[in-house]
C-alpha positions in Angstrom: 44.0 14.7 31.2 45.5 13.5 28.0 44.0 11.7 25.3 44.4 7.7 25.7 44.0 6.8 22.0 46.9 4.6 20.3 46.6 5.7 16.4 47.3 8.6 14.9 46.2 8.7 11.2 48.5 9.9 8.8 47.0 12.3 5.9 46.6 10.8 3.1 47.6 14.3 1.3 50.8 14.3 2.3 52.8 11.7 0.9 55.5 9.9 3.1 58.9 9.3 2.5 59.4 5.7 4.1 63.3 4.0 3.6 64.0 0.8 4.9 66.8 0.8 7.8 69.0 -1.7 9.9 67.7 -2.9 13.0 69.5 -0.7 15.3 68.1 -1.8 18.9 64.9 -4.1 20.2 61.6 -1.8 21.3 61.5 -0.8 24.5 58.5 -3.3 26.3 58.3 -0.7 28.8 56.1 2.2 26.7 53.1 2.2 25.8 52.6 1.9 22.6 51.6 4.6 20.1 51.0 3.6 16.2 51.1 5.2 13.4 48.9 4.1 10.0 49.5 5.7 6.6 49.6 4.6 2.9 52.6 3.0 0.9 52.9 2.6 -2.2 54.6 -0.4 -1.9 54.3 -3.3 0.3 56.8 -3.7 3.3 57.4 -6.5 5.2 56.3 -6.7 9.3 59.0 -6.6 11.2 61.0 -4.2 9.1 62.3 -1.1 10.4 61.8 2.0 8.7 62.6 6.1 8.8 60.1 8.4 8.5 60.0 11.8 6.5 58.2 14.2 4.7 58.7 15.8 1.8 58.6 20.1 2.6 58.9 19.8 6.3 62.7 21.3 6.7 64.1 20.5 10.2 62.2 16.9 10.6 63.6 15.4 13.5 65.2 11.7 12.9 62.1 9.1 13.4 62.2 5.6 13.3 59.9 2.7 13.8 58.7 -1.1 13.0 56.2 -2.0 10.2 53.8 -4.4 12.4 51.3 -4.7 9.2 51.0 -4.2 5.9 47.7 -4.6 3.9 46.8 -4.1 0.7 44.0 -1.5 -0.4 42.6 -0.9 -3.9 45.7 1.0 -5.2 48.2 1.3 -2.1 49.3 0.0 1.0 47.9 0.6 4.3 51.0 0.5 6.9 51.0 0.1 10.7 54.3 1.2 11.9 55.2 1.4 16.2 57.8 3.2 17.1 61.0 1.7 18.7 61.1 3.8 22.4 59.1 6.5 24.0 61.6 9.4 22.6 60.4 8.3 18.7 57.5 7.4 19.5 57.0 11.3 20.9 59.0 13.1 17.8 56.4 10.9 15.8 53.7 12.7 17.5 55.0 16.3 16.8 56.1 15.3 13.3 52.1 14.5 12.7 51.1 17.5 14.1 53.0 19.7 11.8 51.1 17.5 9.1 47.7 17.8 10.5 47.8 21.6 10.9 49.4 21.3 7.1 46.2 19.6 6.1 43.8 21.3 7.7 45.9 24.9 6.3 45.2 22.9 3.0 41.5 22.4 3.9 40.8 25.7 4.7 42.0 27.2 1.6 39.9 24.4 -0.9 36.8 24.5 1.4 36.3 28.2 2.8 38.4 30.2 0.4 40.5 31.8 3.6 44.5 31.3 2.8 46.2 31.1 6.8 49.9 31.3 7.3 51.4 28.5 9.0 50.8 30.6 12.5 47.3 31.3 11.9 46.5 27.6 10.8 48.4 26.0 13.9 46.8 28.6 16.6 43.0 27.4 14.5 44.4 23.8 14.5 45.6 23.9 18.1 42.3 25.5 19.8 39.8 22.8 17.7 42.1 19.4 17.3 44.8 19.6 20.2 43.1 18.2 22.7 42.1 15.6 20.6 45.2 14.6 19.1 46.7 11.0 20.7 49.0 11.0 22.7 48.8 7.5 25.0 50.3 9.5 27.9 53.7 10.7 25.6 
């Protein structure tokens, strides 16, 4: 059975690389949605449509989604973005679990002193967090 939650959570550690782009088609009504929330520092505007990327993560596939809020927090922005058809809204999902299992490689290293190659950390990451992860049927 997959996991039913809408939100994935974006780590804070790794930074975002956000650019405003046109409007290239309306969201498909038919999927469910699945959002992703992360931090800006700047505010954008709801409605806008952005592309997402990473810095250090060669090969990430071409995401795009719509900004539906943005708040401000203490010294960023908090951003809710959906994602504009089922086929995003999945390479969105994949994208943020190369970034988990990069934060959690991260974490392992600061808080038990063991240094994981990218194999070890997503086999860890996989067998403790998978299951977990949202997916909203994807």
């Amino acid at each position: 059975m997959r996991n039913q939650q809408r939100v994935i959570r974006h780590p804070d550690e790794i930074p975002l690389d956000l650019q405003v782009v046109e409007q290239s088609h309306m969201p498909d009504s038919n999927i469910m949605p699945l959002d992703l929330v992360c931090k800006s520092p700047a505010m954008l505007a709801s409605g806008l449509q952005v592309s997402i990327s990473a810095d250090g993560l060669l090969n990430a596939p071409f995401i795009t989604g719509q900004i539906l809020w943005c708040r401000a927090r203490y010294d960023h922005y908090e951003l809710n973005i959906r994602f504009s058809s089922a086929e995003h809204a999945q390479r969105m999902r994949m994208f943020e679990q190369v970034c988990h299992i990069r934060h959690y490689r991260q974490s392992v290293k600061e808080h038990q002193g063991r240094t994981l190659s990218d194999e070890e950390a997503a086999l860890e990451w996989i067998a403790k967090y998978a299951a977990l992860f949202p997916s909203n049927n994807l």
